[in-house]
PATOR-633560 format. One record per residue: residue in three letters; residue number from 1; x, y, z of N, C-alpha, C in turn. Coordinates in steps of 0.2 Angstrom, whole numbers, padded with zeros to 4 digits. Layout:
N
+-----+-----+-------+-------+-------+-------+-------+-------+-------+-------+-------+
! res !   n !  n.xx !  n.yy !  n.zz ! ca.xx ! ca.yy ! ca.zz !  c.xx !  c.yy !  c.zz !
+-----+-----+-------+-------+-------+-------+-------+-------+-------+-------+-------+
! ALA ! NUM !     X !     Y !     Z !     X !     Y !     Z !     X !     Y !     Z !
...
+-----+-----+-------+-------+-------+-------+-------+-------+-------+-------+-------+
END
This chain:
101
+-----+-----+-------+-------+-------+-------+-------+-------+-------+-------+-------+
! res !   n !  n.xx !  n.yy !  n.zz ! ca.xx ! ca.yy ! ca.zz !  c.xx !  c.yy !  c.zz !
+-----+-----+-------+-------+-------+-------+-------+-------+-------+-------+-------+
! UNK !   1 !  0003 ! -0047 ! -0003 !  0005 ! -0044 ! -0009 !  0004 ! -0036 ! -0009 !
! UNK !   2 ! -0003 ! -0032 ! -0006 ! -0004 ! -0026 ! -0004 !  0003 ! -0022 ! -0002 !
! UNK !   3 !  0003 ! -0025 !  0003 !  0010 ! -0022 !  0009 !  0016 ! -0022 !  0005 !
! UNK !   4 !  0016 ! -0029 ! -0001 !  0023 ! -0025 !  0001 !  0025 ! -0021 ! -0008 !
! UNK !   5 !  0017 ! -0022 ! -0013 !  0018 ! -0019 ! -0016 !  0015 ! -0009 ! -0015 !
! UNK !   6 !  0014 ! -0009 ! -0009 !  0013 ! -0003 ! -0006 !  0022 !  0001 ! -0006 !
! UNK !   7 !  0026 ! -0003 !  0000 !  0034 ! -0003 ! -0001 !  0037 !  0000 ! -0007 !
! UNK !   8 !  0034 ! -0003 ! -0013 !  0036 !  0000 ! -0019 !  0034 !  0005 ! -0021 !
! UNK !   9 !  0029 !  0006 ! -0022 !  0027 !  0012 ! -0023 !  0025 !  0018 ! -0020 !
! UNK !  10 !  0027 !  0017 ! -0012 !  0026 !  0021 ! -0007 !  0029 !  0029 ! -0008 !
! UNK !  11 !  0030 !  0032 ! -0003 !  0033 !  0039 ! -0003 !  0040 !  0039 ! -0006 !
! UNK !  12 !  0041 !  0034 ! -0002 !  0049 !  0032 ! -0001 !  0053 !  0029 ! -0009 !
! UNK !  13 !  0051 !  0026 ! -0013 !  0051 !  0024 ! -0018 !  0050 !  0030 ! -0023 !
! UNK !  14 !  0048 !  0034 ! -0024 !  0045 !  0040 ! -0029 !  0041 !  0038 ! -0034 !
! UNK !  15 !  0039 !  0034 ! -0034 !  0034 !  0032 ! -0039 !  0026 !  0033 ! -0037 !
! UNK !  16 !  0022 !  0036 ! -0042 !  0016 !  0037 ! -0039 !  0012 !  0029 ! -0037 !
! UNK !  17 !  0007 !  0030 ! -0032 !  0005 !  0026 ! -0030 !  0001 !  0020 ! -0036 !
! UNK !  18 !  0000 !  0015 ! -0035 ! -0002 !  0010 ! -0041 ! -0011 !  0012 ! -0043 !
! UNK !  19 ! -0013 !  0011 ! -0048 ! -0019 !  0011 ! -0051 ! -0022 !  0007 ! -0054 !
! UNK !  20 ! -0025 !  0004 ! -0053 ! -0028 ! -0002 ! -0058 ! -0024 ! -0010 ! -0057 !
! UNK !  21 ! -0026 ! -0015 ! -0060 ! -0023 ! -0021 ! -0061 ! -0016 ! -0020 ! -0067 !
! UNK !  22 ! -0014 ! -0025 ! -0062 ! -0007 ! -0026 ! -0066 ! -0008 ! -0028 ! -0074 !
! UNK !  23 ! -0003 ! -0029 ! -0078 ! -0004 ! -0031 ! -0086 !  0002 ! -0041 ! -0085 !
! UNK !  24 ! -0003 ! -0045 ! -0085 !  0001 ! -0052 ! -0085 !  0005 ! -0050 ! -0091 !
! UNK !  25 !  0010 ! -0054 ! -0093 !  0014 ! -0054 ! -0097 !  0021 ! -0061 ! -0095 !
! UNK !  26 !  0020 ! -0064 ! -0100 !  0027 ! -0073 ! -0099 !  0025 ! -0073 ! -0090 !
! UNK !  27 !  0029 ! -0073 ! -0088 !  0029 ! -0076 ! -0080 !  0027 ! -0070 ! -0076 !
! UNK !  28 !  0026 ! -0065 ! -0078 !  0028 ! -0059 ! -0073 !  0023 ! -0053 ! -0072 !
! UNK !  29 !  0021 ! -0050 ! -0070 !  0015 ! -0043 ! -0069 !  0019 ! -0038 ! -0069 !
! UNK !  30 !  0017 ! -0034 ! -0073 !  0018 ! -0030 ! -0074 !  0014 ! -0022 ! -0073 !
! UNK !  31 !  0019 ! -0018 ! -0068 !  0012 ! -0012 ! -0064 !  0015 ! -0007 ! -0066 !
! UNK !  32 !  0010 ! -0002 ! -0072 !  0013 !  0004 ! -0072 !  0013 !  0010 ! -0068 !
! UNK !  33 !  0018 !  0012 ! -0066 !  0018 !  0019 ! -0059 !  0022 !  0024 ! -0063 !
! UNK !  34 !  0017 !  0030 ! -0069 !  0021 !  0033 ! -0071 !  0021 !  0041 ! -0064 !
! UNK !  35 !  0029 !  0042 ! -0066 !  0030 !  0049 ! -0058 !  0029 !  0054 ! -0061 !
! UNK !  36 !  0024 !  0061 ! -0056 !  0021 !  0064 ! -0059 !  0030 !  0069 ! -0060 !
! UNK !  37 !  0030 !  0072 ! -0065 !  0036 !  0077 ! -0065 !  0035 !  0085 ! -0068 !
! UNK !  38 !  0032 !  0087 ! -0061 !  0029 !  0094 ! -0064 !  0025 !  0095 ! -0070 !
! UNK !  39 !  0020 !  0094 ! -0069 !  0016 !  0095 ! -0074 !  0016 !  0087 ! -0080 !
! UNK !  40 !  0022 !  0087 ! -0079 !  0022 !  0079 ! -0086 !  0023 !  0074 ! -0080 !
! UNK !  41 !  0021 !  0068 ! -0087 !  0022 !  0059 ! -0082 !  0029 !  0056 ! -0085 !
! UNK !  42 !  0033 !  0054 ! -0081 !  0039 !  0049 ! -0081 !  0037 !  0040 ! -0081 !
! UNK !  43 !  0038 !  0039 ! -0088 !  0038 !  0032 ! -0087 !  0042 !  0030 ! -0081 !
! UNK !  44 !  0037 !  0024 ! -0079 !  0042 !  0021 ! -0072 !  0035 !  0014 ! -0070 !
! UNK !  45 !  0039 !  0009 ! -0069 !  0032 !  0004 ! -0068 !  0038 ! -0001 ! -0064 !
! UNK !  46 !  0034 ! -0006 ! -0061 !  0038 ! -0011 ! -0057 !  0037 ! -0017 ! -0060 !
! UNK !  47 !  0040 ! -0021 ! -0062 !  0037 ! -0029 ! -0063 !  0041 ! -0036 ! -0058 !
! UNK !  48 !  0035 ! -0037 ! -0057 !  0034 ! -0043 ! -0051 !  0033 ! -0049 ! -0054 !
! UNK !  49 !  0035 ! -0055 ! -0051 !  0038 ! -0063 ! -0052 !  0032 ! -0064 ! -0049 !
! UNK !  50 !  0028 ! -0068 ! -0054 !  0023 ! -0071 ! -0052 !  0025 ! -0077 ! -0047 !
! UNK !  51 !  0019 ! -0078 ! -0044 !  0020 ! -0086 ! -0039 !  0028 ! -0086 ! -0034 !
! UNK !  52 !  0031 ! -0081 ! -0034 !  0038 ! -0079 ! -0032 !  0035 ! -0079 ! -0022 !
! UNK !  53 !  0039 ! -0083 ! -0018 !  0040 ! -0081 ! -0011 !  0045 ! -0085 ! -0008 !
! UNK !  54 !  0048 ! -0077 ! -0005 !  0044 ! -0072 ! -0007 !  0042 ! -0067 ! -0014 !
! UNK !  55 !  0038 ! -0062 ! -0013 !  0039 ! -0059 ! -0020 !  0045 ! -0056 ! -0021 !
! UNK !  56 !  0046 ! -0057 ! -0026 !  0050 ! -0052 ! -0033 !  0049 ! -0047 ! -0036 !
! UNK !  57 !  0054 ! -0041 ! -0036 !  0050 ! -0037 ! -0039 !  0057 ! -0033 ! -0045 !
! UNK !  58 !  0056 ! -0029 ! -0048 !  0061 ! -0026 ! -0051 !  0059 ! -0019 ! -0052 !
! UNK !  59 !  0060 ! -0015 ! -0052 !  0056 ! -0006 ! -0052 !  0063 ! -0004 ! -0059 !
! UNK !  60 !  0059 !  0000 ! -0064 !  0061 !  0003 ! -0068 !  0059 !  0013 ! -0068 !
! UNK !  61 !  0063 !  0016 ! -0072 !  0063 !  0022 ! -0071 !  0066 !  0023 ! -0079 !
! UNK !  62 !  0061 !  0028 ! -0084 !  0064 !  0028 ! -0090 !  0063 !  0036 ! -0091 !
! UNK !  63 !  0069 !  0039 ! -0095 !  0067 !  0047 ! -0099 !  0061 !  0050 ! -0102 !
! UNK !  64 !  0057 !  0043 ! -0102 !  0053 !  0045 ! -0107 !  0046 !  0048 ! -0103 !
! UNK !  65 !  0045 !  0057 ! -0107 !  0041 !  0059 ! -0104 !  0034 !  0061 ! -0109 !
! UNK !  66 !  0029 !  0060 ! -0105 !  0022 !  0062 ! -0107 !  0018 !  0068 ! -0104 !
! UNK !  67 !  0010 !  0070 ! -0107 !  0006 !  0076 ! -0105 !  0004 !  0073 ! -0103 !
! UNK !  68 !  0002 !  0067 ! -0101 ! -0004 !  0062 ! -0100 ! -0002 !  0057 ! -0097 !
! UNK !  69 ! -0006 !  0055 ! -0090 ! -0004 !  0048 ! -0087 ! -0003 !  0043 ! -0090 !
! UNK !  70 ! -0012 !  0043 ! -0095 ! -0010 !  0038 ! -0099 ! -0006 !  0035 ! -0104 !
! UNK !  71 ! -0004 !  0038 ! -0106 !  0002 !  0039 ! -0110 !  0007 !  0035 ! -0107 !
! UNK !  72 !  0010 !  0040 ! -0103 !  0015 !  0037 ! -0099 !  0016 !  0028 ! -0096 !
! UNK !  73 !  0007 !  0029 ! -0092 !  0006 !  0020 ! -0090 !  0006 !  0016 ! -0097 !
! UNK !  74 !  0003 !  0017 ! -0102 !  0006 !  0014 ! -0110 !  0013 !  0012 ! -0113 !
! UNK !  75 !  0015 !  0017 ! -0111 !  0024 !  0018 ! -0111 !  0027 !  0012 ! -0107 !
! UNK !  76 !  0026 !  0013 ! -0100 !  0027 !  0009 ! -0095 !  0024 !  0001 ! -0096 !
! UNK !  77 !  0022 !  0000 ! -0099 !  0019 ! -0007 ! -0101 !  0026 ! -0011 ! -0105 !
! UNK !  78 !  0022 ! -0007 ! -0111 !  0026 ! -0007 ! -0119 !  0036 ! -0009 ! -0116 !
! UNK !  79 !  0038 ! -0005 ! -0110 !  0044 ! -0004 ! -0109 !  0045 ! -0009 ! -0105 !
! UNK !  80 !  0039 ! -0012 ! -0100 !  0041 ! -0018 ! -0097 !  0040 ! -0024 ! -0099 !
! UNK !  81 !  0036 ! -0025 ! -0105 !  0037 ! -0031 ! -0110 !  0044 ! -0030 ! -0112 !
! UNK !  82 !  0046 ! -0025 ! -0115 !  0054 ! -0024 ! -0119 !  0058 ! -0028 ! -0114 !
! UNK !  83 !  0058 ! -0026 ! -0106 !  0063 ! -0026 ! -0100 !  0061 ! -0036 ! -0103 !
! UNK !  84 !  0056 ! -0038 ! -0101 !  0056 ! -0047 ! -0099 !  0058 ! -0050 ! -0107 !
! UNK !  85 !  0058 ! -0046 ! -0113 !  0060 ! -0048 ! -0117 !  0065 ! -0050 ! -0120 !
! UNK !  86 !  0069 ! -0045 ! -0118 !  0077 ! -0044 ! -0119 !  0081 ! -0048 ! -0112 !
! UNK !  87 !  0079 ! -0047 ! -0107 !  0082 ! -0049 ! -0100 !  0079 ! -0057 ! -0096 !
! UNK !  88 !  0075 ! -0055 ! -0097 !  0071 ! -0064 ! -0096 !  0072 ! -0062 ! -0087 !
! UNK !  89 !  0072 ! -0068 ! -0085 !  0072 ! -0067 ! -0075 !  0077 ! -0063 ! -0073 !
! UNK !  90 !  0082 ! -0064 ! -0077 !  0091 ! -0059 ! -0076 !  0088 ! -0052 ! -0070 !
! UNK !  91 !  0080 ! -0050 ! -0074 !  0080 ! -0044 ! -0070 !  0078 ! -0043 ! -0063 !
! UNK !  92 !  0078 ! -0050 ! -0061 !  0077 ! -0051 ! -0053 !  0082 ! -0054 ! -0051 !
! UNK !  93 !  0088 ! -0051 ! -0053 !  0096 ! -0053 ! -0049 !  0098 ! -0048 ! -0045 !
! UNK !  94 !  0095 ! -0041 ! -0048 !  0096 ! -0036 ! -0042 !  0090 ! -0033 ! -0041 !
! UNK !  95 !  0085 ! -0035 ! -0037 !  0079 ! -0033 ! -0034 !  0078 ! -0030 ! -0031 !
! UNK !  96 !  0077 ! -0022 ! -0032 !  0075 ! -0019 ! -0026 !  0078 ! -0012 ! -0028 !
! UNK !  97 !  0084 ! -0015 ! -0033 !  0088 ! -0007 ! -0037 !  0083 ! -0003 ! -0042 !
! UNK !  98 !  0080 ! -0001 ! -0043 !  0080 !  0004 ! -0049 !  0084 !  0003 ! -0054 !
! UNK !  99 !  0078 !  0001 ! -0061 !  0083 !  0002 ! -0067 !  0082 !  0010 ! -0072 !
! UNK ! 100 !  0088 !  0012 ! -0073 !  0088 !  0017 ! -0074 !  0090 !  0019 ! -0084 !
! UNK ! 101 !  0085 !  0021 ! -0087 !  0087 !  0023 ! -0095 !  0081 !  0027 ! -0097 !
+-----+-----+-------+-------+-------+-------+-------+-------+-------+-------+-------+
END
């Protein structure tokens, strides 16, 4: 899971490297990766398919910007319950795209 949640988050990906344990939520983990944007944080988190193999994953990218990491990783939770709440597994139909709002 290391490797290939590294993949995600890696250089190539743009999102800052992962910190901490995921946030469980219904079937799925939820990782917040907010990108630093000069000075401010970019919500942006990935959410991963529990028990999935291989894994599942979905990466999200939102406008919403903060002073504070923390903030941001808060945001990035809060928005990836919204994403499983509204979309249910549908968000693992395109794996691998960026979701953008």
């Amino acid at each position: 899971m290391v490797g290939f949640l590294s993949k995600i988050f890696g250089k190539s990906g743009g999102a800052e490297e992962r910190r901490g344990e995921g946030v469980p939520y219904k079937d799925c983990i939820i990782y917040p990766a907010p990108q630093n944007d000069g000075g401010s944080w970019r919500t942006a988190g990935v959410i991963v398919k529990k028990d999935s193999d291989p894994e599942i994953a979905h990466k999200f990218i939102r406008a919403d910007i903060f002073t504070s990491r923390e903030e941001a990783e808060a945001c990035a939770t809060r928005k990836g319950k919204q994403i499983i709440d509204e979309r249910g597994t549908t968000i693992f139909n395109d794996a691998g795209q960026p979701e953008h709002g």
